[in-house]
SELO-197974 format. One record per atom (N, C-alpha, C): residue in one letter; atom name; y, z negated, x. Coordinates in steps of 0.02 Angstrom, whole numbers, plus 32768, in hexadecimal, padded with zeros to 4 digits. Atoms other than C-alpha are relative to their C-alpha. Example, Ala and Ser with C-alpha at 12.3 -4.5 7.8 and 13.67 -1.06 7.14 Angstrom:
// SELO-197974
- A|N|7FC5|8000|802D
- A|CA|7F1F|7E7A|8267
- A|C|803C|8000|802D
- S|N|7FC5|8003|7FD6
- S|CA|7FCB|7E9B|82AC
- S|C|8037|7FDB|7FD9
END
This chain:
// SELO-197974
- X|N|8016|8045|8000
- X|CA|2FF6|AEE3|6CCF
- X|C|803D|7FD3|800C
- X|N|7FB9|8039|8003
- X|CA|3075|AE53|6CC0
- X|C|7FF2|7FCD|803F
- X|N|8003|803F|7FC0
- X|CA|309E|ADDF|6D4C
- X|C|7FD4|7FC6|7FF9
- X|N|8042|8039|8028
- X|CA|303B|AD5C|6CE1
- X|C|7FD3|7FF8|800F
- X|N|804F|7FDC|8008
- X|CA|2FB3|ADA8|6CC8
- X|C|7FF0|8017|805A
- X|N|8004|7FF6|7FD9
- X|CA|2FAB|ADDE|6D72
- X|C|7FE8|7FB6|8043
- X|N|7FED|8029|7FEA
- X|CA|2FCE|AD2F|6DC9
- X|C|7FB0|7FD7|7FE6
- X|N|8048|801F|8013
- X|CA|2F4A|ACF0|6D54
- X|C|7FA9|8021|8017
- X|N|805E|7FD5|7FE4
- X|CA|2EB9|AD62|6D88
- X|C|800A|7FEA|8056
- X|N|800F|8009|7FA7
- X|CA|2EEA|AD48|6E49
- X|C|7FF3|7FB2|8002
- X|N|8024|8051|8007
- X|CA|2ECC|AC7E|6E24
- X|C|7FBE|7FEE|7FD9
- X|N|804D|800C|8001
- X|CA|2E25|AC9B|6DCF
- X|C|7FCC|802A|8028
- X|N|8015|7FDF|7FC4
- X|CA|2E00|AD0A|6E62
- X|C|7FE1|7FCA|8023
- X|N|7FF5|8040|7FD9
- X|CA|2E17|AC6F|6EB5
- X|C|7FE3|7FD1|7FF7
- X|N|803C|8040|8024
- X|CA|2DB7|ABEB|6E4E
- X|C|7FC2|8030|801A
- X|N|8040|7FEB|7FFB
- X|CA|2D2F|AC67|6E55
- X|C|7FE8|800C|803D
- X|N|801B|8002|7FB9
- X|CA|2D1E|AC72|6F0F
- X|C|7FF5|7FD6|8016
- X|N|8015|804F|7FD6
- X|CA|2D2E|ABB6|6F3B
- X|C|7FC4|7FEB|7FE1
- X|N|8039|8021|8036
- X|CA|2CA1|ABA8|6EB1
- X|C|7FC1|8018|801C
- X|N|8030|7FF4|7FD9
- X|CA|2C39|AC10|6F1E
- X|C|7FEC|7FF6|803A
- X|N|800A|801D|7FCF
- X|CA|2C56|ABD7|6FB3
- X|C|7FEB|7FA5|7FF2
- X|N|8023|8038|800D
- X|CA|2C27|AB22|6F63
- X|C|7FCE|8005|7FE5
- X|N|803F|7FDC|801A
- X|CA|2B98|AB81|6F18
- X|C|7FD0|7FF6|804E
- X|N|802E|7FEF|7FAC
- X|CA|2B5E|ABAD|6FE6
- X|C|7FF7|7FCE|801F
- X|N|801B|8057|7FD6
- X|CA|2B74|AAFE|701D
- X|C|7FE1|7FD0|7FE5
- X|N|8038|803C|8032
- X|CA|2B0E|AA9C|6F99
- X|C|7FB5|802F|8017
- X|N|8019|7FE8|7FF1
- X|CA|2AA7|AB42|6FB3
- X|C|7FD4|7FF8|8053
- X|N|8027|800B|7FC9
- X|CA|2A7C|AB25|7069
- X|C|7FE2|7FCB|8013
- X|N|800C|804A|7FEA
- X|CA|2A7A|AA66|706A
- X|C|7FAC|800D|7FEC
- X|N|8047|8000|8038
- X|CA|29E3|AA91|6FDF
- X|C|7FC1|802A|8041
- X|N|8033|7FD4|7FDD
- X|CA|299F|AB17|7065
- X|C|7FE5|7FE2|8048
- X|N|8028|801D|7FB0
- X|CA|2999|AA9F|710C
- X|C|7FDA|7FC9|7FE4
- X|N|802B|8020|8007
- X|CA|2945|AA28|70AA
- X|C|7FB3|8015|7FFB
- X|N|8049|7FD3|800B
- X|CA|28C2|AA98|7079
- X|C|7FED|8020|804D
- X|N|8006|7FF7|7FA9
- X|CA|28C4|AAD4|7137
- X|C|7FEA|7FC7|801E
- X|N|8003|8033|7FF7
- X|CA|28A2|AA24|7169
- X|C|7FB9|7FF0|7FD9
- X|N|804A|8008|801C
- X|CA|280E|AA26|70EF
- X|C|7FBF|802C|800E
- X|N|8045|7FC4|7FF3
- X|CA|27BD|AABE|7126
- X|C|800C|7FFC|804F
- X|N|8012|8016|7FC2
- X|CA|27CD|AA93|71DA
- X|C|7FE1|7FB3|8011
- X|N|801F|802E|800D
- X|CA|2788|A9F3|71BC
- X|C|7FB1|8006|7FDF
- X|N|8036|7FF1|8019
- X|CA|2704|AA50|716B
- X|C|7FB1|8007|803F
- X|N|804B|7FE4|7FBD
- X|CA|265E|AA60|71FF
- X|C|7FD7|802A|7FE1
- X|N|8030|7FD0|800D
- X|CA|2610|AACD|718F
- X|C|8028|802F|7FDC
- X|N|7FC3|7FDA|8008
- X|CA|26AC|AB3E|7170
- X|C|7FD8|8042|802A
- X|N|7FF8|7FC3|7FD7
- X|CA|2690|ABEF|718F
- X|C|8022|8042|8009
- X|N|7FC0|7FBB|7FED
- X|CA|2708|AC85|71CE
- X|C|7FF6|801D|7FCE
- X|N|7FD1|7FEB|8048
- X|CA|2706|ACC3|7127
- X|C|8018|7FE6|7FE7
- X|N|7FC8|8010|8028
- X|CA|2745|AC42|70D5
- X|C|802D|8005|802A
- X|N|7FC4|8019|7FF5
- X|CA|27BF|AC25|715E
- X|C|8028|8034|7FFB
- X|N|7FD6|7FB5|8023
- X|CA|27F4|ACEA|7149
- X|C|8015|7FFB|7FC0
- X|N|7FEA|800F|803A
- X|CA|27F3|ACD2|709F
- X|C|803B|7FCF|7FEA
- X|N|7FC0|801C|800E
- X|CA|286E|AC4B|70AB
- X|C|8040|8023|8020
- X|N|7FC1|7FD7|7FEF
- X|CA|28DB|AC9F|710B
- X|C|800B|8035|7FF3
- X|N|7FE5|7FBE|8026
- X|CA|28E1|AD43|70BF
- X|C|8016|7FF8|7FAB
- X|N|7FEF|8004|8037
- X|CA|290A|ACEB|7027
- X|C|8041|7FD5|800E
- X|N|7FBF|8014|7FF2
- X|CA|2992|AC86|707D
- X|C|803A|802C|8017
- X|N|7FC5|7FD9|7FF2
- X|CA|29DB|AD1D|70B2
- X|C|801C|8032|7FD0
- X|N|7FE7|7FDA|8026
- X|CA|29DD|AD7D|7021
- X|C|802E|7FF5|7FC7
- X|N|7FB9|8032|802F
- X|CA|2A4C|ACE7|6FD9
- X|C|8048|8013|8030
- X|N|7FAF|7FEB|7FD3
- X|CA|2AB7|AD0E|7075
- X|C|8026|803A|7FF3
- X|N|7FE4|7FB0|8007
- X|CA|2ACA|ADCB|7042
- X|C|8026|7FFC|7FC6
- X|N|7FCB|8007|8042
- X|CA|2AF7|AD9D|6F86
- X|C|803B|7FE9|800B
- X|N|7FA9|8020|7FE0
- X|CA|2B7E|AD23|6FC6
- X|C|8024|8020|8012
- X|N|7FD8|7FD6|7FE2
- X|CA|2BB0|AD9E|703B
- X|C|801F|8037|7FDE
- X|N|7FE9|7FD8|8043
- X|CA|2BC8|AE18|6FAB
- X|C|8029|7FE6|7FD7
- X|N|7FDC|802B|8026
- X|CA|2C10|ADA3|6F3D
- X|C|8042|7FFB|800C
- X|N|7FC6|8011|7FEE
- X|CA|2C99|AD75|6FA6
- X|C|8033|8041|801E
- X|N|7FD8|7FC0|7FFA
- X|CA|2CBC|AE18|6FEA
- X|C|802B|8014|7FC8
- X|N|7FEA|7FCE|8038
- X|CA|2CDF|AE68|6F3E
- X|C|8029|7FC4|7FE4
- X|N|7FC0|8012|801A
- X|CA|2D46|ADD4|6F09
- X|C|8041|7FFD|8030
- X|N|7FC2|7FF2|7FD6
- X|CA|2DB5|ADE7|6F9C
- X|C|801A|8042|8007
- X|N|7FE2|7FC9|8013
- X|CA|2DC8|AE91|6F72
- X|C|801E|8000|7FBD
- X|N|7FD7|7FF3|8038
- X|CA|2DFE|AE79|6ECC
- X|C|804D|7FD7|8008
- X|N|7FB3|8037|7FF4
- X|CA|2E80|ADF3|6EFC
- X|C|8022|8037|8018
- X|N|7FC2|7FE0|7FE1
- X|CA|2EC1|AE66|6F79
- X|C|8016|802C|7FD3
- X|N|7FE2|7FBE|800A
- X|CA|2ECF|AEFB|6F0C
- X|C|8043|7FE4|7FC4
- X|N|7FDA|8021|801B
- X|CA|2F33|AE78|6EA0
- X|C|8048|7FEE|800A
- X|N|7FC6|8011|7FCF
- X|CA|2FAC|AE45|6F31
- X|C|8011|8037|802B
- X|N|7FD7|7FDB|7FCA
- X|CA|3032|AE8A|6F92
- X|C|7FD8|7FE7|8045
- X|N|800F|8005|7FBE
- X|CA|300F|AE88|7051
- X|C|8033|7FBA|801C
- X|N|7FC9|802A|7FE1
- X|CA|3098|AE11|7060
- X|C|7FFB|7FB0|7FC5
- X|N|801C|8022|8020
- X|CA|3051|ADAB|6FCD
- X|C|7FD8|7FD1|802C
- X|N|803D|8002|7FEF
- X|CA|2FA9|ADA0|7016
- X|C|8015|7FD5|8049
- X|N|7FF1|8027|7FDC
- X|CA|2FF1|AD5D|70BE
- X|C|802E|7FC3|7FF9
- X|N|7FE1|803B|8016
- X|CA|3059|ACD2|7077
- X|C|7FC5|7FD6|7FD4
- X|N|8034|803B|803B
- X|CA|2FB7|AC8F|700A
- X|C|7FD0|7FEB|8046
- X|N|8032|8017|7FD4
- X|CA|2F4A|AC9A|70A6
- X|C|8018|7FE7|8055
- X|N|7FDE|802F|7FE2
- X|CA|2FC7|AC50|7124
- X|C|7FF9|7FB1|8026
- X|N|7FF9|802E|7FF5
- X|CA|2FA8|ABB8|7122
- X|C|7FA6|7FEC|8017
- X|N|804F|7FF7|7FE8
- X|CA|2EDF|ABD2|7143
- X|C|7FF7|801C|8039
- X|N|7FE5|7FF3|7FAE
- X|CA|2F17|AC31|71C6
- X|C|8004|7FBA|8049
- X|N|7FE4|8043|7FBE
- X|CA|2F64|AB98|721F
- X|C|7FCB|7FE0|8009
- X|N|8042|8033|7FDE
- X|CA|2ECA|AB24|71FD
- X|C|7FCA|801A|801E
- X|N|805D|7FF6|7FCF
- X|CA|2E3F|AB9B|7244
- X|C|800A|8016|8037
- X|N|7FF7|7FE9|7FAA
- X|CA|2EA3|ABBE|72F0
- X|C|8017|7FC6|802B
- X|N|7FFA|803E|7FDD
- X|CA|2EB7|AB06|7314
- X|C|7FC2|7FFE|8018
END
């Protein structure tokens, strides 16, 4: 595989993860509203509210799949010494 070609797949690695993680946050906004409607509901009953939440979580598991397996492909893409120079700087902002 050519440096190119290489460089280019680890940056649509990259589009395609921030696309899911803006996927999960339009995704949840959509899901506390609907939470907000079915607790507002007085004649709401523990199935639906199971039902909502076993369907909110089985969006959590895809995600969680999703993102796993594209952070495995990145890595298997990048050096070790790569991989800490791209994520560096994410580093710094989530230990402030």
């Amino acid at each position: 595989m050519s440096e190119n070609s290489r460089v280019k797949q680890i940056i649509a690695i990259t589009k395609q993860a921030d696309e899911e993680v803006e996927a999960l946050a339009k995704n949840l906004d959509t899901a506390s509203k609907e939470l907000v409607k079915l607790n507002s509901n007085y004649d709401a009953t523990r199935g639906e509210a199971n039902k909502f939440f076993d369907q909110l979580d089985g969006r959590r598991v895809r995600f969680q799949e999703r993102i796993v397996d594209l952070r495995l492909k990145a890595r298997d893409l990048m050096t070790q010494e790569e991989w800490q120079a791209v994520y560096a700087r994410a580093r710094e902002e989530t230990s402030r």
